[in-house]
RODO-2510 file (C-alpha; in nm, 4 decimals, decimal comma):
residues 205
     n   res          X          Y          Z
     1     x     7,8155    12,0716    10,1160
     2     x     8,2109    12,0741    10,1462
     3     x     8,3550    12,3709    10,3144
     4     x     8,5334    12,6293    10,1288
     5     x     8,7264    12,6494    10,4591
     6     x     8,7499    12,4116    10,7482
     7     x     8,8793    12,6207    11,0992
     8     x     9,0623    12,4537    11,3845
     9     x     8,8285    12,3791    11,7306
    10     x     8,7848    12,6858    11,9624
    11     x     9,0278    12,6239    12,2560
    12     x     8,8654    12,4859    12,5709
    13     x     8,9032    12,6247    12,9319
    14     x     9,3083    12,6530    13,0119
    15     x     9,3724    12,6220    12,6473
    16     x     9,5531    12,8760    12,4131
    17     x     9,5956    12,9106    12,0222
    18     x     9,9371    13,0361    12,0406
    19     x    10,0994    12,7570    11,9764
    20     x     9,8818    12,6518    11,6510
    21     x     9,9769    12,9904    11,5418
    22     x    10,3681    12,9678    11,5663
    23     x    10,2888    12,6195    11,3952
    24     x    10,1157    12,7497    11,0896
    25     x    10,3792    13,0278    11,0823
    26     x    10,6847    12,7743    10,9875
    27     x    10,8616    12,8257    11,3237
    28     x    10,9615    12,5850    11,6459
    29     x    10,6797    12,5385    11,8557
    30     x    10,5568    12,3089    12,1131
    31     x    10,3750    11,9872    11,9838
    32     x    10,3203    11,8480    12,3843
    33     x    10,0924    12,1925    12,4425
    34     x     9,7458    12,1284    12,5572
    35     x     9,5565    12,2519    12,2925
    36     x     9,7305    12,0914    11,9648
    37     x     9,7073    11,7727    12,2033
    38     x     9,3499    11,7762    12,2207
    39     x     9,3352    11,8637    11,8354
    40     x     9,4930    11,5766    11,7559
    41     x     9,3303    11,3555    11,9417
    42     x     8,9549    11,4417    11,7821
    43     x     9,1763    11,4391    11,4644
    44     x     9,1625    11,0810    11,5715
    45     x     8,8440    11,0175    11,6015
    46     x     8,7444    11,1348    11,3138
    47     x     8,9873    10,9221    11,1303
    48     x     8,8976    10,6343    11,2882
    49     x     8,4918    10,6890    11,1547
    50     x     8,6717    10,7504    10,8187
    51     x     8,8664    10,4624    10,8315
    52     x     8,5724    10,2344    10,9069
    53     x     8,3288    10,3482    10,6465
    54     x     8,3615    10,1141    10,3582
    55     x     8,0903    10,2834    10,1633
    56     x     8,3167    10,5413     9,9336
    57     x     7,9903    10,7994     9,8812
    58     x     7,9517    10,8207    10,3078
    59     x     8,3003    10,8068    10,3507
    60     x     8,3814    11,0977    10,1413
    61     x     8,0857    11,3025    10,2841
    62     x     8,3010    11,2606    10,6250
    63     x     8,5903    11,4293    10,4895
    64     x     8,3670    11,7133    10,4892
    65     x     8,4483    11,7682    10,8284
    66     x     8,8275    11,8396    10,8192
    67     x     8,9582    11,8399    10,4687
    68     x     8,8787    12,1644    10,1954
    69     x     8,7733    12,0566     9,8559
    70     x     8,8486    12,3283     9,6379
    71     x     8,7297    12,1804     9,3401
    72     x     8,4220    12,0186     9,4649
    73     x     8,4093    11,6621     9,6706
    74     x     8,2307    11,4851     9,3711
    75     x     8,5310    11,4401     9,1435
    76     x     8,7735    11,3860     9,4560
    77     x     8,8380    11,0138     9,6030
    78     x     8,9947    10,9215     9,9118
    79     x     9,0853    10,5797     9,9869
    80     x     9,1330    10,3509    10,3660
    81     x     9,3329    10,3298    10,5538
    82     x     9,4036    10,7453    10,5872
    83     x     9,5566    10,9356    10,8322
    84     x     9,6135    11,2949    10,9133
    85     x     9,7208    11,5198    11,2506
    86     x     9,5143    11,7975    11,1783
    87     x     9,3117    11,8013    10,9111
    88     x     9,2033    12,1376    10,8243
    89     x     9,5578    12,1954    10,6849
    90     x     9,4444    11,9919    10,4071
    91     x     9,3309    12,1320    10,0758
    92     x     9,2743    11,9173     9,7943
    93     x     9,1960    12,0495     9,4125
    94     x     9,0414    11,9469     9,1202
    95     x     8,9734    11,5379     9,0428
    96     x     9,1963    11,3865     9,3648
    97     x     9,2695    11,0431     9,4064
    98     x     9,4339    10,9723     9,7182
    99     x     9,4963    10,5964     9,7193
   100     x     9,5085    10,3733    10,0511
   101     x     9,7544    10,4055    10,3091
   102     x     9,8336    10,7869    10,2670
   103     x     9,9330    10,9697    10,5663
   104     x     9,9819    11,3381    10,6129
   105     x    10,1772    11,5051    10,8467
   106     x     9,9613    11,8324    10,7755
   107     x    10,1375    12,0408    11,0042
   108     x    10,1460    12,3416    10,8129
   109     x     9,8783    12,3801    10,5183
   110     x     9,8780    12,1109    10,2425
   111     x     9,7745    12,2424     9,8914
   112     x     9,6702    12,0051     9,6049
   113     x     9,7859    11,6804     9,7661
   114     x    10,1121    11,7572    10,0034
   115     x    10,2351    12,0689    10,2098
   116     x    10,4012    12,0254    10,5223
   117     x    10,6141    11,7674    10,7263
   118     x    10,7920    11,8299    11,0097
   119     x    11,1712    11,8718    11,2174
   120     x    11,1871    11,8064    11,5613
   121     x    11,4541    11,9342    11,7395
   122     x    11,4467    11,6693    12,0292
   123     x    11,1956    11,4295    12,1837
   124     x    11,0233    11,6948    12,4189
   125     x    11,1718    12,0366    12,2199
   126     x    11,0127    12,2523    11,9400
   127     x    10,9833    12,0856    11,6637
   128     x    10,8658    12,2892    11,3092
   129     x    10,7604    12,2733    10,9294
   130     x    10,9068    12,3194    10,5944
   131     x    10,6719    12,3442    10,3401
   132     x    10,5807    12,0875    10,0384
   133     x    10,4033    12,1237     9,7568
   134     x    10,2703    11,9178     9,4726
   135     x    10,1078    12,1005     9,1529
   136     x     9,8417    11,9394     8,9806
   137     x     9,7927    11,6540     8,7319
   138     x    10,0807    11,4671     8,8844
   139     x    10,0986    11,0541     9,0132
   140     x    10,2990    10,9485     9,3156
   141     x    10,3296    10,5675     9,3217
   142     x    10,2781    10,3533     9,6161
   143     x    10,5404    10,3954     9,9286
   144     x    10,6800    10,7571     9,8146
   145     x    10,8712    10,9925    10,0660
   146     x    10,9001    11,3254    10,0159
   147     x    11,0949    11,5534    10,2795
   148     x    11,0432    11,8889    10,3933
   149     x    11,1133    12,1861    10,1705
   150     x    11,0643    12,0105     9,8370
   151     x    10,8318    12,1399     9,5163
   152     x    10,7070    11,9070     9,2710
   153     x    10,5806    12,0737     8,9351
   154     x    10,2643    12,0159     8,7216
   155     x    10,2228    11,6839     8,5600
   156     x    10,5494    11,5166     8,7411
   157     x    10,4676    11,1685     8,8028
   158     x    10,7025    10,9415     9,0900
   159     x    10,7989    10,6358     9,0431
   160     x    10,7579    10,3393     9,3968
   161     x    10,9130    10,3799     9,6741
   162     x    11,0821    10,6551     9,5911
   163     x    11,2211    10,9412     9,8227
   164     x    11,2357    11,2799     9,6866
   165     x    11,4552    11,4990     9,8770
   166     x    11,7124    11,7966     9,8682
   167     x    12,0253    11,7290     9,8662
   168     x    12,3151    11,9523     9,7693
   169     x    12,4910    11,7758     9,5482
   170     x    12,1787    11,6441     9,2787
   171     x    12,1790    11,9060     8,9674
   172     x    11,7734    11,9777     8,9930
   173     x    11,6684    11,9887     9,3842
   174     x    11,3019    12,0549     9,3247
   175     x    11,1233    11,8123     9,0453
   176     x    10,9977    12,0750     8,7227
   177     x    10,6915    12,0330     8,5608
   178     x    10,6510    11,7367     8,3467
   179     x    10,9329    11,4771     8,4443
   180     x    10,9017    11,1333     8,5746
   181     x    11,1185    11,0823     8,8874
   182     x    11,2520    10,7448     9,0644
   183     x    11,4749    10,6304     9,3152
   184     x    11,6504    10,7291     9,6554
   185     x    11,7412    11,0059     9,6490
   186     x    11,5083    11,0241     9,3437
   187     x    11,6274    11,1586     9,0080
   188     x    11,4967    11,2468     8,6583
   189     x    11,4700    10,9979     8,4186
   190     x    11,2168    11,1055     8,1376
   191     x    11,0541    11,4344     8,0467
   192     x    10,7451    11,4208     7,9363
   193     x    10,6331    11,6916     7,6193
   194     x    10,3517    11,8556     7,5633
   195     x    10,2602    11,5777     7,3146
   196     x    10,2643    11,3168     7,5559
   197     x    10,5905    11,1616     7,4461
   198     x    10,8494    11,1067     7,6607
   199     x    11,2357    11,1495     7,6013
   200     x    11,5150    11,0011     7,8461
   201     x    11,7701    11,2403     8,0905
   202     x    12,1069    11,0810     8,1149
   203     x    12,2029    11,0153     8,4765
   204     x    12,5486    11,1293     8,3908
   205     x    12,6786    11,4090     8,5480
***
């Protein structure tokens, strides 16, 4: 049965959790330390037997392992190749579809899709997270970026290859609920009402 909760590995001889904790916490810590190595590296493997399943009922039963399904595994999909760091920073909700080639830099914990990605300071420094969220119901098309601190609303849907970022001088930083977004740096073009019409934004000012 998928876990309600999935807990990092006990640390090993010589091994501490301090690090993981500063990590979760949002603040500069050391990605290099022994223990989040070794983390990452059975993250790995366990990847890897993902990635080479090609039956989608065994596959998903693998994501068991590392990745919460809140709202059941039945109604969730996950689709090759995938990649993660951690794993149990991910938490997915109701009906998921996670299409192929997603990669998440779960770093800090990953609601309903997305929630994390990282800074690094310098090659060998502290690096830390900003937190990202996506609310449900929404569609991000093939290729899209989004950067660290960023909220996406209910029912938002992003168009290719977009980035979605914050930058100071864009009007609406975060993406409200029920807009269609495209572009780099990406920017409203529709809203979509409650009827499931849509109406256009100007890009003007």
């Amino acid at each position: 049965m998928p876990a309600n909760n999935v807990e990092p590995p006990a640390p090993q001889h010589g091994e501490t959790t301090e690090q993981l904790e500063i990590m979760l916490a949002g603040k500069p810590y050391i990605a290099a330390d022994k223990y989040l190595c070794r983390v990452r590296d059975e993250m790995q493997d366990k990847a890897w037997a993902v990635n080479q399943e090609r039956n989608t009922d065994k596959r998903m039963k693998l994501f068991d392992d590392f990745v919460v399904f809140r709202g059941g595994r039945n109604n969730s999909y996950i689709m090759t190749p995938f990649m993660c760091e951690y794993g149990f920073n991910i938490s997915l909700g109701y009906d998921v579809y996670i299409g192929p080639g997603c990669t998440f830099i779960d770093v800090n914990q990953k609601r309903n899709g997305l929630k994390s990605a990282e800074l690094a300071d310098t090659a060998k420094g502290p690096e830390w997270a900003k937190s990202i969220s996506i609310g449900e119901d929404c569609w991000l098309g093939g290729g899209v970026t989004i950067v660290p601190g960023v909220k996406i609303g209910n029912g938002v849907t992003i168009g290719a290859s977009s980035v979605v970022t914050k930058v100071w001088w864009l009007i609406v930083q975060d993406l409200p609920d029920r807009v269609v977004a495209v572009g780099n740096p990406a920017r409203i073009i529709k809203r979509i009402k409650e009827d499931g019409t849509v109406e256009p934004v100007s890009l003007e000012g």
